[in-house]
PAMAR-408515 format. One line per field, with one value per residue (C-alpha): x, y, z; residue number from 1. Coordinates in pm, whole numbers. Each point is the difference from the previous one (the first is absolute). Example, Ala and Ser with C-alpha at 12.3 -4.5 7.8 and 13.67 -1.06 7.14 Angstrom:
# PAMAR-408515
X <- c(1230_137)
Y <- c(-450_344)
Z <- c(780_-66)
doti <- c(1_2)
# end
This chain:
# PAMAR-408515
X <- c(0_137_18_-11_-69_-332_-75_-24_-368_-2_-316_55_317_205_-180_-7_232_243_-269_-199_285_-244_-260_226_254_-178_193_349_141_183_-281_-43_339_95_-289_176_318_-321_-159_343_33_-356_109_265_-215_-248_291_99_-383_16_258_286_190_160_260_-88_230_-89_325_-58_280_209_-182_-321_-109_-125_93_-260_197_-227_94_-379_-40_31_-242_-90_188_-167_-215_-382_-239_-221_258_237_305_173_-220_238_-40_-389_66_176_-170_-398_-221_-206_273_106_13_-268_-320_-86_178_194_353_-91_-284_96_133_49_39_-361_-104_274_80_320_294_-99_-142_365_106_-200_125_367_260_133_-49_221_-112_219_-98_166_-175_71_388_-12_-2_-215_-38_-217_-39_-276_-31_-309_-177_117_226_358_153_-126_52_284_220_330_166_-99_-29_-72_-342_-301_-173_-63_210_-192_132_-145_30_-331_-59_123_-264_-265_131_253_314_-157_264_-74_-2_195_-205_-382_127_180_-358_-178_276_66_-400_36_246_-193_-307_200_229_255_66_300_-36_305_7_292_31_308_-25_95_120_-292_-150_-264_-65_-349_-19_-242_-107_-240_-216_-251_54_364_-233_-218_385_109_-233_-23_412_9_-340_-91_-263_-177_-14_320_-95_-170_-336_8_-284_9_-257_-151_-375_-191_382_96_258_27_307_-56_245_-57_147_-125_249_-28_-58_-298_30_-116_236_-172_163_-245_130_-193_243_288_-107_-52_-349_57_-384_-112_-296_-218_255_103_-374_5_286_-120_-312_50_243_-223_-248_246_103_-327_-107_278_-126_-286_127_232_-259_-372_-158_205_-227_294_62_346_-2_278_198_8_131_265_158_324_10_259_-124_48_-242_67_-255_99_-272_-72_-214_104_-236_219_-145_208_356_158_-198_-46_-273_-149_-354_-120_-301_32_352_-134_-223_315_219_-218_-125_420_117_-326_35_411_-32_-256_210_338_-143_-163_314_210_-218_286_30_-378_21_254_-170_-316_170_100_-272_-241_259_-78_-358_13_228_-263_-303_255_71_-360_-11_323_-63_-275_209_80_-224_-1_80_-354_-41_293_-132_212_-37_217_222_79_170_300_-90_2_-167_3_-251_-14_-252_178_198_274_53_79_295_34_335_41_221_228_-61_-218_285_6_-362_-78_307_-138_-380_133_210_-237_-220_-333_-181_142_210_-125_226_-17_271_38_6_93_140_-32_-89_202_-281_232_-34_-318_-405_-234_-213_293_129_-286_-53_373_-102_247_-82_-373_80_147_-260_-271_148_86_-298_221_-266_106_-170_-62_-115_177_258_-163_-299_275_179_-345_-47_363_-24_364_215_299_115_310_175_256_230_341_267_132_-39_-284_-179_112_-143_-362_82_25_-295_-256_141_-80_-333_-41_141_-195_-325_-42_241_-269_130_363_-40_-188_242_-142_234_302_306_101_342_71_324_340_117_-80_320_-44_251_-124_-310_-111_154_-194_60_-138_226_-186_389_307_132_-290_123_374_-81_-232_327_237_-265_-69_361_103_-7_-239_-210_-224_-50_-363_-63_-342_-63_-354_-296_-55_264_-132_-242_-337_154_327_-216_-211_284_225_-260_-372_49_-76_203_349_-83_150_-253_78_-217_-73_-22_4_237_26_-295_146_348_-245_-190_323_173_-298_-19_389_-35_-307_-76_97_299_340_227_-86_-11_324_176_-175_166_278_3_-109_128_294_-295_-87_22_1_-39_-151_127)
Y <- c(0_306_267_382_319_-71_-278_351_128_314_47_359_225_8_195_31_-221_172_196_-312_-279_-249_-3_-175_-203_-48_214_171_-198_-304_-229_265_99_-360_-41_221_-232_-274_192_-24_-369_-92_128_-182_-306_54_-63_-326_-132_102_-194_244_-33_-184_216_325_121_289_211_237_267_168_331_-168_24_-344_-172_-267_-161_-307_-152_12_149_361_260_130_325_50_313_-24_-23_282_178_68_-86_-278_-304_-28_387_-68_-326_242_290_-80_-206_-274_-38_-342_-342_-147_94_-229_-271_-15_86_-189_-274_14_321_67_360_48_359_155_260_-245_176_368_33_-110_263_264_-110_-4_267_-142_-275_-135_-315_-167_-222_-275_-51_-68_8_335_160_261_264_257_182_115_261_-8_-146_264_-131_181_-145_-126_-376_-63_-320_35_-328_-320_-331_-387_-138_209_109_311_143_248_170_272_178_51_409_80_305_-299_-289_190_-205_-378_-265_-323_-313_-300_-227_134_-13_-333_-161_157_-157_-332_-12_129_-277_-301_70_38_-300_31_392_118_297_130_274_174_293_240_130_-300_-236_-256_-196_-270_-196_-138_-311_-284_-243_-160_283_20_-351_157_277_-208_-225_311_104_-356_7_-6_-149_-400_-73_-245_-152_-34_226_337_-104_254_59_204_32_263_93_211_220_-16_-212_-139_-105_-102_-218_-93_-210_-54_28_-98_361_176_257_43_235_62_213_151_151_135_28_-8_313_-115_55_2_81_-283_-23_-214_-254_-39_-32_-272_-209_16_-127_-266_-159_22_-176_-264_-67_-31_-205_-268_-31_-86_-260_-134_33_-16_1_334_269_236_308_166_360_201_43_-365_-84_267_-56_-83_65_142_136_253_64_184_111_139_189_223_276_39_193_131_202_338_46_-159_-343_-161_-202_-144_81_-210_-202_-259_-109_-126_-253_-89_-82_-176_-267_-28_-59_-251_-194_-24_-51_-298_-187_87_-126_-299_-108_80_-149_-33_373_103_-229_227_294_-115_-114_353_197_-295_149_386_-43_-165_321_250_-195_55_354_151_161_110_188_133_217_274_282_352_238_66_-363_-68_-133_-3_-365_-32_228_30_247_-58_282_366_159_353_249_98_-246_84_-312_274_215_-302_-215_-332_-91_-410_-18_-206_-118_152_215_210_-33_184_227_96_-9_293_188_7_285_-174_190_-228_-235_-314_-296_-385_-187_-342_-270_-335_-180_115_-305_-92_38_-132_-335_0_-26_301_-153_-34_344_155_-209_163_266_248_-5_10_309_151_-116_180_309_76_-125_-247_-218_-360_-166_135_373_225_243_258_-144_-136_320_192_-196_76_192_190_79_2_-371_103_-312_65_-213_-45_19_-346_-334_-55_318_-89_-335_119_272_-271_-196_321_54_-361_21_339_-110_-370_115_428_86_236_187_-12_99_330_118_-80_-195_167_-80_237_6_85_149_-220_277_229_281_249_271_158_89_207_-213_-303_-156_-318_-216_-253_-126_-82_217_360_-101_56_315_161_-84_183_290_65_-119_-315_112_-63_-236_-262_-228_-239_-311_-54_-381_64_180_-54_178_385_174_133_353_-202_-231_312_232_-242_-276_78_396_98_289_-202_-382_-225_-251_-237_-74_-369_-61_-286_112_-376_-208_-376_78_157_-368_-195_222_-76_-370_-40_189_-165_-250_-413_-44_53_-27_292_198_-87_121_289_115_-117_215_305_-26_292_255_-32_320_46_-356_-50_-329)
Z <- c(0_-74_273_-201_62_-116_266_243_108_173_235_114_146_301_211_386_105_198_159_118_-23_241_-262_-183_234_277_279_-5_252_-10_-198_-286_-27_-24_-249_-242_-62_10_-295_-247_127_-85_-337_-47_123_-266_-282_219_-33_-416_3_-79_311_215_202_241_154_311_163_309_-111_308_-76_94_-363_-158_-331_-166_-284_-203_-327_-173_-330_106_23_-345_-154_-320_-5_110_-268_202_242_-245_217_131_121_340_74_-71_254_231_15_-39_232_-159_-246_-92_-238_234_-72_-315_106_-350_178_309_75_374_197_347_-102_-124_63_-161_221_177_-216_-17_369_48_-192_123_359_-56_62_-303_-280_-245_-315_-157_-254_-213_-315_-358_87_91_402_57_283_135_347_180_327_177_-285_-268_-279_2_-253_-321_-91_-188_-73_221_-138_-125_153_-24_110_133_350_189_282_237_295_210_322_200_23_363_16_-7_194_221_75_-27_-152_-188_226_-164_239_-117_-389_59_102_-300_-262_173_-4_-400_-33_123_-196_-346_29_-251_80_148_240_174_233_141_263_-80_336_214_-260_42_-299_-89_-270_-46_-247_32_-284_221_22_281_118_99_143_212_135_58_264_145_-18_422_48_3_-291_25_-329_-201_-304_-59_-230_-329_-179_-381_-249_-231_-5_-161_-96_334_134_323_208_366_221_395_248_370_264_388_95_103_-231_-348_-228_-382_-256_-243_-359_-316_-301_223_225_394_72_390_32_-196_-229_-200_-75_399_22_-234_130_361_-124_-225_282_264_-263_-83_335_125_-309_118_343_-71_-213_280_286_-161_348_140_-10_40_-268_1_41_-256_302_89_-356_-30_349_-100_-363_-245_-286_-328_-208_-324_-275_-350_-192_-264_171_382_189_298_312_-27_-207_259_-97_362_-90_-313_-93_-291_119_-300_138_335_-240_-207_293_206_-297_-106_325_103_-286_13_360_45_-314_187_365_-193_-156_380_279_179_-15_71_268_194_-69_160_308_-10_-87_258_329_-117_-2_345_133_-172_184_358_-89_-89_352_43_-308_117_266_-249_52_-8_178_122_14_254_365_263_77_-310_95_397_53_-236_-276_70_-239_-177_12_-392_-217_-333_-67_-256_353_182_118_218_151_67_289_112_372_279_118_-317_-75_367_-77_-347_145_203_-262_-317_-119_72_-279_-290_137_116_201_-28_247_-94_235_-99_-288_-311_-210_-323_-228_-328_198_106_-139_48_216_219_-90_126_344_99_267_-137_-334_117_189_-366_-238_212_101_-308_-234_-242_-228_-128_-349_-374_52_-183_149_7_218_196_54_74_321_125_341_-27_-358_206_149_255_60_319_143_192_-167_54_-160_198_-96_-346_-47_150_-267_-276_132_-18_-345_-96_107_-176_-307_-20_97_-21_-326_-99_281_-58_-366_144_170_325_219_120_273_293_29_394_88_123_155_224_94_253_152_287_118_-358_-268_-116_-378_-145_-269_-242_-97_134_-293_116_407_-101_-190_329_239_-192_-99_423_130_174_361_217_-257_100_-247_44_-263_12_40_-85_16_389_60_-128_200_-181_-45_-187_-204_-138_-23_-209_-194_35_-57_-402_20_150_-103_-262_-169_-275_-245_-93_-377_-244_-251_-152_104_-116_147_366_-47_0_250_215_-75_69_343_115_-155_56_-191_186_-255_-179_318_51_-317_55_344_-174_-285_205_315_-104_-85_385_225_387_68_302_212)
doti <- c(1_2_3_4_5_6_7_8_9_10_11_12_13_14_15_16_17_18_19_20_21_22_23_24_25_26_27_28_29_30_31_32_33_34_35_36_37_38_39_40_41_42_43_44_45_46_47_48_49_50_51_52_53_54_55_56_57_58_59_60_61_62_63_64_65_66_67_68_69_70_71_72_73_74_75_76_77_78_79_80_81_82_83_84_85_86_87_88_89_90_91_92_93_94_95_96_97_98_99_100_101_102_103_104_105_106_107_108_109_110_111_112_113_114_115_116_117_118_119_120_121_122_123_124_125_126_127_128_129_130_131_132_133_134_135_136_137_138_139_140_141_142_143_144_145_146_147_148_149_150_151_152_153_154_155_156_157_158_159_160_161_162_163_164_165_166_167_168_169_170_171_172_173_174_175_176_177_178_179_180_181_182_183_184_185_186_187_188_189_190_191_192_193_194_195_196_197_198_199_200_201_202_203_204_205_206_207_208_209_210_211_212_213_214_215_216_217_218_219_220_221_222_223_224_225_226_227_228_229_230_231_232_233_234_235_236_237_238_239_240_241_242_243_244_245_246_247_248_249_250_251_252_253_254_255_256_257_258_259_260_261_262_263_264_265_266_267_268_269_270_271_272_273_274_275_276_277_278_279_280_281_282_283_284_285_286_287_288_289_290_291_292_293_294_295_296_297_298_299_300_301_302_303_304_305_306_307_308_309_310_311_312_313_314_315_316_317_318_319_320_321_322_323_324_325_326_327_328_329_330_331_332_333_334_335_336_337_338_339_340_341_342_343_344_345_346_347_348_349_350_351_352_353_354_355_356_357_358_359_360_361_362_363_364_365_366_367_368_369_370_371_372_373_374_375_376_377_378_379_380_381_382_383_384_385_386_387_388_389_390_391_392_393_394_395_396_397_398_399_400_401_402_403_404_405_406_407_408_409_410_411_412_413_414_415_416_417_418_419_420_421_422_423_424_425_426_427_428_429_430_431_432_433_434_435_436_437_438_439_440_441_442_443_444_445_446_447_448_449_450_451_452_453_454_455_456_457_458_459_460_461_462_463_464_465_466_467_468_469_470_471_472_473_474_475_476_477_478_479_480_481_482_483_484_485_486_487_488_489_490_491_492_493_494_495_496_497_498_499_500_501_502_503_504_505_506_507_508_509_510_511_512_513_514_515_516_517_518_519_520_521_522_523_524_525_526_527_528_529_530_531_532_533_534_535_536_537_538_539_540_541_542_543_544_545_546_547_548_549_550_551_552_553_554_555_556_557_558_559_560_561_562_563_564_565_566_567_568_569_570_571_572_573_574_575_576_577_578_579_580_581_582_583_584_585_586_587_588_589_590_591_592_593_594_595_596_597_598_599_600_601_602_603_604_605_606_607_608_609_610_611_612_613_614_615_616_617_618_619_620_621_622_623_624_625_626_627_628_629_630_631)
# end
């Protein structure tokens, strides 16, 4: 197929952009100003699903600028039949521009609406194309969206392929720098569901580099994310088919965890919202599974819930079609009702013929699925315990939370505390109006080792899960995030092993089983002082380091210093506590994010979960990054 300047449509102008950037990228933070390198990558996808290219390769510059380099066949330079100029400047510089509107250039495109490259554009400092086509290299810059210079041939080269680079505009998204670790998921994703294509990332800054290859495809995926788990039957099953001009690639493979962990894609872009063709797949396996139950055990009157069949389960799903209907330009979750149908008759019909042909395999599975519907029966009431904040009765709660006077959950923060100690000392320290305390008593339970219904008999975590409002099951995020009591989740604990493990465990349970609200920004760590260095009667300084308590003894003088290490948080009175880690206008609170969600799943699996081994290597191989060791 031949890819011209007369393959480009132009909808309308760039317009707007740079006044309302979120229209078009979602925010101009860290997701939208990673979703502009996302934009040139889904590009350079696009060629790799033609069938034009098999190598990308993606280099964070020292400067902070970004270079996307693919070997496709090169965005067209002839001039526009209509515009009158270049058919890349058109690409560059006008929204709803593009060869992928009458699916002659490209049948499938991530990149649908056309506005990827020239929203980049507009929101750049600086762009620069180069372009490798008909053995010549061409180049042209942009600033701000305005061409600077015109195109013109600066040499002339072997094969073909675009090379963009840009630098984000500064006067839009301030000072932010690309993270290797949130563009590393995105391309090893990119990677597994194109087998055959070679992405390599590599990060000028620090020296560190990937390479992403994978013939297998998503059955790599789906052995990827089981790598530290135990599945429980020896192969992923794959399903592919094409209906109706849509194909259909789904592999899963139960593990002996109690969580489930499903990747859903539509033409390669991560629809971390789902859609119609999640829909579809949860479906038909709940059908399926349920179909083979019956088989086994005619006399059960049993029916598996969706949960029951998807405890345990790793699984990607990824749909290719011609029209994608996405919700927003950010395309979080898919919207075309026929492909719930399409996926839920491909993957019943593979399934049952698959699970017919493996007994041995089904067989495992309903063992598995049999013990999570027995755990959901046990854990009905426990999950009845979340309420809100209205709701809460103080026979569920006696005495252990101290709530905050404001209602409005954005004007609120909770603090889970370590111990009684620190709970009574920050009880006494807080600014009742929006700060609410939770000490925890008891152990917290390893939840990456342990069944909900279990999970939620654990007085601690009971404690959490209804002071706080946290939801378990299928509603969507947002539902889940409207019955949150607090948008700011303080976890504080000593600074010691100890206070670091019941650190780790909270941040299991939070990531397992409330991810919607890690992913909103809602759970953050105090970080108490080690130090506290006083001189006197009037001088009184906190240090957070070894490296900030050196720098406060030489800044005051060495005489007369008393130098306290802080064991924990017993040891600071209410007035120290507030002044140093509960105060907004003096604390220090770390944000918890999920820059890489299958490297956060293993992490989380090596940490907590059965295997040893892999625990092992990993003290091993970090042990050296390990500060202020506490023995």
């Amino acid at each position: 197929m031949t890819y011209d300047a007369s393959k480009i449509h132009v909808l309308k102008g760039l317009e707007g952009v740079r006044v309302r950037p979120a229209m078009y990228i979602g925010d101009t933070f860290s997701r939208g100003f990673h979703h502009l390198a996302f934009e040139v990558i889904d590009n350079s996808i696009d060629e790799a699903l033609a069938g034009y290219c098999n190598h990308i390769k993606v280099t964070i510059k020292a400067d902070e600028s970004i270079v996307i380099d693919d070997n496709g066949r090169g965005i067209p330079v002839g001039e526009h039949p209509e515009m009158h100029k270049p058919a890349v400047e058109v690409v560059m510089t006008m929204l709803h521009a593009g060869g992928k509107f009458d699916h002659k250039a490209y049948k499938i495109s991530g990149g649908l609406h056309g506005v990827g490259v020239s929203v980049v554009n507009a929101l750049s400092g600086w762009l620069e194309v180069k372009i490798k086509k008909d053995g010549k290299l061409y180049f042209q810059r942009y600033e701000k969206g305005i061409p600077v210079t015109e195109l013109k041939v600066t040499g002339f080269t072997s094969g073909s392929g675009t090379v963009i680079a840009f630098m984000p505009d500064k006067k839009i998204f301030g000072d932010q720098k690309f993270s290797f670790d949130v563009l590393s998921e995105r391309l090893r994703e990119l990677a597994f569901l194109n087998e055959g294509l070679r992405i390599e990332i590599r990060d000028e800054r620090d020296g560190r580099f990937n390479n992403f290859f994978y013939k297998g495809g998503i059955i790599e995926f789906v052995k990827h994310i089981n790598k530290f788990k135990d599945p429980i039957h020896p192969n992923p099953v794959f399903i592919k088919d094409e209906k109706d001009n849509v194909t259909v690639d789904v592999a899963f493979q139960y593990n002996k965890t109690f969580q489930s962990i499903i990747y859903a894609f539509a033409n390669n872009i991560n629809t971390k919202e789902g859609g119609t063709h999640l829909s579809g797949f949860k479906s038909a396996l709940t059908k399926v599974i349920n179909e083979f139950y019956r088989r086994s055990k005619p006399k059960q009157d049993v029916v598996f819930t969706g949960d029951d069949v998807r405890e345990g389960i790793s699984a990607v799903i990824s749909v290719k079609l011609p029209n994608p209907q996405f919700e927003g330009q950010t395309k979080t979750k898919l919207g075309n009702s026929d492909i719930k149908g399409i996926v839920e008759s491909v993957v019943q019909s593979k399934m049952s013929v698959y699970f017919e042909e493996n007994p041995s395999v089904i067989n495992k599975i309903l063992e598995k699925v049999q013990m999570a519907a027995r755990g959901r029966i046990a854990a009905k009431k426990a999950r009845e315990l979340t309420r809100r904040k209205s709701a809460l009765e103080s026979d569920i709660l006696p005495g252990k939370l101290a709530d905050c006077s404001i209602e409005d959950p954005s004007l609120t923060e909770i603090y889970l505390v370590e111990g009684d100690s620190a709970g009574g000392s920050a009880k006494q320290g807080r600014d009742r109006n929006f700060q609410a305390i939770l000490p925890l008593r008891g152990k917290i339970l390893n939840v990456e080792k342990s069944r909900l219904d279990k999970i939620l008999s654990n007085d601690a975590i009971k404690t959490i899960v209804s002071a706080i409002g946290i939801t378990f099951g299928d509603e969507e995020t947002r539902d889940k995030i409207a019955r949150i009591r607090y948008h700011k989740i303080i976890l504080m604990a000593d600074a010691d092993v100890d206070g670091s493990h019941i650190t780790t465990l909270l941040l299991t349970f939070f990531y397992r089983y409330a991810k919607e609200l890690i992913e909103s920004g809602f759970v953050y760590l105090a970080q108490p002082p080690l130090y506290m260095i006083k001189k006197g009667k009037k001088i009184k300084k906190y240090a957070y380091t070894d490296e900030q308590k050196d720098m406060i003894v030489k800044e005051i003088g060495e005489d007369g210093i008393l130098i306290q290490r802080y064991k924990g948080l017993g040891e600071m009175d209410p007035e120290q506590l507030w002044n140093t880690t509960m105060n907004p206008e003096n604390r220090i609170l770390k944000r918890v994010t999920i820059e890489d969600a299958e490297e956060a799943d293993q992490l989380f699996t090596i940490l907590m979960g059965d295997k040893v081994e892999p625990r092992r290597k990993f003290i091993e191989e970090n042990a050296h990054y390990v500060k202020d060791l506490d023995i």
